[in-house]
C-alpha positions in Angstrom: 0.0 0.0 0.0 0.8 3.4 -0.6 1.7 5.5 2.2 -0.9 8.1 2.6 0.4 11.6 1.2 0.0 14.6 4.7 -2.0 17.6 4.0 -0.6 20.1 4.6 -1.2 22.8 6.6 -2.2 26.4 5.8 1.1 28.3 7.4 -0.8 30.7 9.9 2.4 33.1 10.1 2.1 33.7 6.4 -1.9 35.2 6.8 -0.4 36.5 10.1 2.2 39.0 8.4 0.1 40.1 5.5 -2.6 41.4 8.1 0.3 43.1 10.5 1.3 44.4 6.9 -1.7 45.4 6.2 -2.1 47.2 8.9 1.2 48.7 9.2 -0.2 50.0 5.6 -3.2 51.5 6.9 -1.7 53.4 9.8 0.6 54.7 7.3 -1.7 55.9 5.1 -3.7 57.7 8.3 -0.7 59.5 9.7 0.2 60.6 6.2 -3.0 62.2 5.7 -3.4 63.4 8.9 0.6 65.4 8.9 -0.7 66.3 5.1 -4.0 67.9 6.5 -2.0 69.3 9.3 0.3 70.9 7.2 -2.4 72.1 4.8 -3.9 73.7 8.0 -0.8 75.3 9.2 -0.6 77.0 5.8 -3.2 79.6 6.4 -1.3 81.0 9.2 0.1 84.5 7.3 3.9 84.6 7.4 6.4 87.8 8.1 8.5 88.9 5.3 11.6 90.4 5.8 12.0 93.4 7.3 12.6 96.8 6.6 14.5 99.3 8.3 13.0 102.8 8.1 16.6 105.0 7.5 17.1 106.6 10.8 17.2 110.4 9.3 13.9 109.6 8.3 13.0 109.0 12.0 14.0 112.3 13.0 16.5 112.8 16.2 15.8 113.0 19.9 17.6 114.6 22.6 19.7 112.2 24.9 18.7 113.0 28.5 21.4 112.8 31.0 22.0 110.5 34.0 20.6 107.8 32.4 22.9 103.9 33.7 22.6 101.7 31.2 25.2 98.9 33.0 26.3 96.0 31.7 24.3 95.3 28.6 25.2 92.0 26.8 24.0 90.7 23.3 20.9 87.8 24.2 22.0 84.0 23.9 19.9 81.6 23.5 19.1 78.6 25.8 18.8 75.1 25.2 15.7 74.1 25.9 13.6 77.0 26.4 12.1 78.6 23.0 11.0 82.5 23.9 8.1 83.4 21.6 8.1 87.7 20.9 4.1 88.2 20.9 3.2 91.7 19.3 -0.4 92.9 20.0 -1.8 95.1 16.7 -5.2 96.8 17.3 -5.9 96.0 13.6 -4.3 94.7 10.3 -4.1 98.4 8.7 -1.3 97.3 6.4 1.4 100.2 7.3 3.3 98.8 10.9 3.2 101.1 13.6 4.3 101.1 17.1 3.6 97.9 18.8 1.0 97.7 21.2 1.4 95.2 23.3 4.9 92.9 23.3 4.6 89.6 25.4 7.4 87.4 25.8 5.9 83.7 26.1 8.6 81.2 27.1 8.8 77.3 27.2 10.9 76.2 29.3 11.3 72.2 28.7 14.4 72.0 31.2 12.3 72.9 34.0 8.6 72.3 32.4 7.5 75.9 33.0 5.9 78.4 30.6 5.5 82.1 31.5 4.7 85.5 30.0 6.4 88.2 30.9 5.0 91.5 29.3 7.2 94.5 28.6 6.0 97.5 28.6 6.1 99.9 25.3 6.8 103.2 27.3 10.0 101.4 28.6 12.8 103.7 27.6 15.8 101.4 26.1 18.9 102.0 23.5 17.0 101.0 20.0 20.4 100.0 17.8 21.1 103.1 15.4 18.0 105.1 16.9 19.6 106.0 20.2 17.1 106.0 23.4 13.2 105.5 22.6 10.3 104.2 23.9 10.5 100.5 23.7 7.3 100.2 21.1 9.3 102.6 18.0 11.8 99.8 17.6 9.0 97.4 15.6 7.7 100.5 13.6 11.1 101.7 12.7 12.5 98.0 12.0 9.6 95.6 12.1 10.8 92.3 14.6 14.4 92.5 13.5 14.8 95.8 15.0 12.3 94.9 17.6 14.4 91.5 18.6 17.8 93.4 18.5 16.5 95.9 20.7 15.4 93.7 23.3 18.5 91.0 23.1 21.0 94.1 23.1 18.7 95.9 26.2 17.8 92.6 28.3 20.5 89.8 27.3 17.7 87.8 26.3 17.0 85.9 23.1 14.4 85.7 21.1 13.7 82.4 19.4 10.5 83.4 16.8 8.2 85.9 16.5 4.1 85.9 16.1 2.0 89.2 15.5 -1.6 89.0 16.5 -4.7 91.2 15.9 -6.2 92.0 18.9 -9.8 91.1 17.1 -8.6 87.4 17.3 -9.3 87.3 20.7 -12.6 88.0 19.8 -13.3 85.0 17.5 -11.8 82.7 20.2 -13.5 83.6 23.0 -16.4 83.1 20.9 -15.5 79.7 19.4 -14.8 78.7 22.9 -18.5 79.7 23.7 -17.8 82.3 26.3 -14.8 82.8 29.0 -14.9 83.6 32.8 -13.0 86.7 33.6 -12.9 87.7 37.5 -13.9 91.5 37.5 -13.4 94.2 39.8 -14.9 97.1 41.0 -13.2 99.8 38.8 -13.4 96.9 35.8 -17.0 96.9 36.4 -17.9 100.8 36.4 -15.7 100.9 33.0 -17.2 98.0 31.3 -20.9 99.2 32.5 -20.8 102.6 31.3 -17.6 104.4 32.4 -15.3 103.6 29.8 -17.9 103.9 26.8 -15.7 106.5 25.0 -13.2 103.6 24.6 -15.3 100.7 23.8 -17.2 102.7 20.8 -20.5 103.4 23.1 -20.4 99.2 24.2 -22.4 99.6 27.6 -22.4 95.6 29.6 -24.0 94.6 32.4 -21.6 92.6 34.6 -20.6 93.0 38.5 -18.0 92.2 40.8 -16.5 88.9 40.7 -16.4 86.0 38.1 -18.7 86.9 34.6 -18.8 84.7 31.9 -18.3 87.2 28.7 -18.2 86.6 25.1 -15.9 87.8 22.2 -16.2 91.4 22.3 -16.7 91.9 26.0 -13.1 90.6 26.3 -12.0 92.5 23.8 -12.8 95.8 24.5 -11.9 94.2 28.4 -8.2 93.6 27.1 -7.9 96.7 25.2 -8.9 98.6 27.9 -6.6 101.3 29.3 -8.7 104.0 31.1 -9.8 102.1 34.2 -6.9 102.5 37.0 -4.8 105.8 37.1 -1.7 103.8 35.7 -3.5 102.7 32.8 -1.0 100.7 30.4 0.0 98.7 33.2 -3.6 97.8 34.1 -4.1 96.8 30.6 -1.1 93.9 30.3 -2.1 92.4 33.2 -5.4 92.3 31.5 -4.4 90.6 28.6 -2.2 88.1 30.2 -5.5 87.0 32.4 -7.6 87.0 29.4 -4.6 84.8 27.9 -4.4 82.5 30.3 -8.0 81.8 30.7 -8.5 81.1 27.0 -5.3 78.8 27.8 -7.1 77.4 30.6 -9.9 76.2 28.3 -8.7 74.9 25.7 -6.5 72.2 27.8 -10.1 70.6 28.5 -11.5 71.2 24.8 -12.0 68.7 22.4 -9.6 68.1 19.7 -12.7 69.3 17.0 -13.1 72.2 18.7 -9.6 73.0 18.9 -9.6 72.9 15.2 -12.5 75.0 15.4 -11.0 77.5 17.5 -7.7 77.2 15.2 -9.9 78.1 12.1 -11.4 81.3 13.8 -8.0 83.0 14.6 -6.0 81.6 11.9 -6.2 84.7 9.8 -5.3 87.0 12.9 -2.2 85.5 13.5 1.3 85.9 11.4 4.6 84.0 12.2 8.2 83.5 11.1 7.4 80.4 12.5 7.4 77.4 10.0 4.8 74.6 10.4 7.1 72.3 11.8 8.3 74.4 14.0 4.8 75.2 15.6 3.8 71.8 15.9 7.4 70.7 18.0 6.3 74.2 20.4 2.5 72.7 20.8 4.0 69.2 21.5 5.9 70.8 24.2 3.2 73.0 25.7 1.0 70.5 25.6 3.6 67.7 27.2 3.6 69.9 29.8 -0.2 68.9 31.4 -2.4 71.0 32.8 0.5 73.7 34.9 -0.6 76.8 35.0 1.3 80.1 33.2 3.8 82.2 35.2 2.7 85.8 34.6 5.1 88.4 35.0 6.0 92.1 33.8 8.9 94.2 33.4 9.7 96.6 35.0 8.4 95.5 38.2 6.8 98.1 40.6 9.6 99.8 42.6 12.2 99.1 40.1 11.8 102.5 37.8 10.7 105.9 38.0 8.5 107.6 35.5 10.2 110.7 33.4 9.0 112.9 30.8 12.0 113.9 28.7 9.6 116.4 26.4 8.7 115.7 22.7 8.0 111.8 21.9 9.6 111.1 25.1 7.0 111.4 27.2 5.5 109.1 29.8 9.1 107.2 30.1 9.6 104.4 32.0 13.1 104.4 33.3 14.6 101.6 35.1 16.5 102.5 38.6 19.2 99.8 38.2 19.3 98.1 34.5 21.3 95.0 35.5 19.2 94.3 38.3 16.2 94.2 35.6 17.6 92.4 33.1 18.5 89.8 35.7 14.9 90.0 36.7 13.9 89.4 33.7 16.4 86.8 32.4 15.5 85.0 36.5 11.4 84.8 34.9 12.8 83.0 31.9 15.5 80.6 32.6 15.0 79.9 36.5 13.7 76.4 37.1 10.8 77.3 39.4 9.4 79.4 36.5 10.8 82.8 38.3 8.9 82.1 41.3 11.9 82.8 43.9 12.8 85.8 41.7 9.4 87.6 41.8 9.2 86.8 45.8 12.4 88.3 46.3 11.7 91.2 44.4 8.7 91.6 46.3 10.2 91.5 50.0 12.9 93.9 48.5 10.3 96.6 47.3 7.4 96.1 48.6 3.8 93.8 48.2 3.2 94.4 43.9 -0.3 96.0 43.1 -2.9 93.8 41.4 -2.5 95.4 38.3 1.1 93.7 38.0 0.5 90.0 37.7 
């Protein structure tokens, strides 16, 4: 008899490979579509061209005053591991630059998993290269963020990394998008927002009160633009707009990932950026690596640490630091300390005094 011939059998790690294959295919295919429709995204963002230096005889000259220390000023290096972001608020998109509005550095810091904003203000009087002393905000309409990041690396040893330019109206849409934010009010917020400040908010009358209100897009707005509701009004104003900022922060760490799209697709067109699209998405990645912390909110000069001046002509209102090294360290302490500038602020504060609520 002839032996019977085996069957044999179907090899399982054959049909086993081709699905893993298969797979491996599909997910492939997703992440490829998704980066391509994340890139596509990213390309609405408007993006800075090369700036333009406005020829300094064109700027006309200004008078040096006297007595002014400017210490040890050093060119800004730049840290590994922490990326400092130069935010420039614009009222509106008019098409000629003017004097920045509002300047906010925003720094991740991935060596000590801290971000923080530290807002400097535009009346600050600093050494704007081939200008001479100036307000801080004539550096980015005589030189656009070139001038502007010179000016502050030369001024504050600190570097800056990128650059992003926002219309104020964006934080319109978002706060919108987002359905609403709670801002904490108080009293002299209140009387402006309900009637006192209606000069400045183009007749807007609310109704809110003391405490925690739940406002939409223009009610934050014209709260963030506001100026003319303390006596020291500019300095009211940034803390403002870093609250405003880090509630609409606060927010969107809980929203969903459609309506952060959402919420990206309202402000997209607000926003421009040197930044390329890779180089936003490695930032995000970080920030959002970083969990739920909150922001470290700062502002420079700190209370006690200048002395107002009014040198005549465009030099009014000045802002002049007492001791320049000792801000710059301040400064360079909210950045690159590991606690996020926490022992840096206290210590300030024992040295001159408990900071007004306006500051941070």
């Amino acid at each position: 008899m002839k032996a019977a011939r085996r069957r044999e059998k179907p090899k399982k790690s054959n049909s086993l490979l081709k699905a893993l294959l298969v797979v491996l295919l599909l997910l492939i295919l997703i992440a490829g579509g998704l980066y391509l429709f994340i890139q596509i995204k990213l390309g609405a963002i408007n993006r800075l061209l090369p700036s333009e230096f406005v020829d300094s005889s064109a700027a006309g000259t200004v008078e040096e005053p006297e007595g002014i220390e400017w210490g040890d000023a050093q060119v800004g290096t730049h840290v590994d591991g922490v990326v400092n972001i130069l935010l420039v608020g614009q009222d509106s998109r008019t098409g000629a630059r003017e004097r920045s509005d509002s300047m906010i550095i925003f720094s991740v810091n991935k060596n000590s998993n801290q971000m923080t904003m530290v807002s400097l203000m535009r009346d600050l009087y600093v050494q704007i290269p081939g200008y001479g002393g100036r307000k801080l905000n004539a550096a980015y309409q005589l030189g656009g963020f070139d001038l502007l990041n010179q000016t502050i690396s030369e001024n504050f040893g600190v570097g800056i990394d990128y650059n992003v330019e926002v219309d104020f109206t964006g934080f319109k849409d978002i706060v919108d998008t987002l359905g609403g934010v709670d801002i904490d009010l108080n009293e002299a917020e209140v009387n402006y927002l309900n009637g006192g400040g209606s000069a400045y908010t183009h007749d807007r009358v609310y109704q809110v009160h003391e405490g925690v209100n739940h406002v939409g897009g223009q009610l934050a707005l014209d709260y963030a633009r506001a100026r003319h509701v303390e006596g020291i009004a500019d300095f009211g104003r940034t803390q403002r707009q870093r609250k405003l900022l880090k509630q609409i922060y606060s927010d969107l760490k809980d929203a969903s990932w459609l309506k952060l799209l959402e919420v990206y697709d309202s402000v997209a067109d607000n926003v421009t950026t040197d930044m390329t699209n890779n180089q936003i998405l490695s930032i995000a990645f970080s920030a959002y690596t970083m969990g739920k912390k909150d922001i470290n909110s700062y502002r420079i000069p700190a209370n006690g640490m200048f002395y107002g001046a009014d040198f005549g002509g465009e030099l009014n209102s000045m802002l002049v630091p007492n001791d320049w090294d000792e801000t710059r360290q301040l400064l360079q302490d909210y950045l690159y300390s590991d606690d996020g500038g926490v022992a840096a602020y206290n210590a300030m504060v024992e040295q001159y005094g408990q900071q007004s609520a306006m500051d941070d």
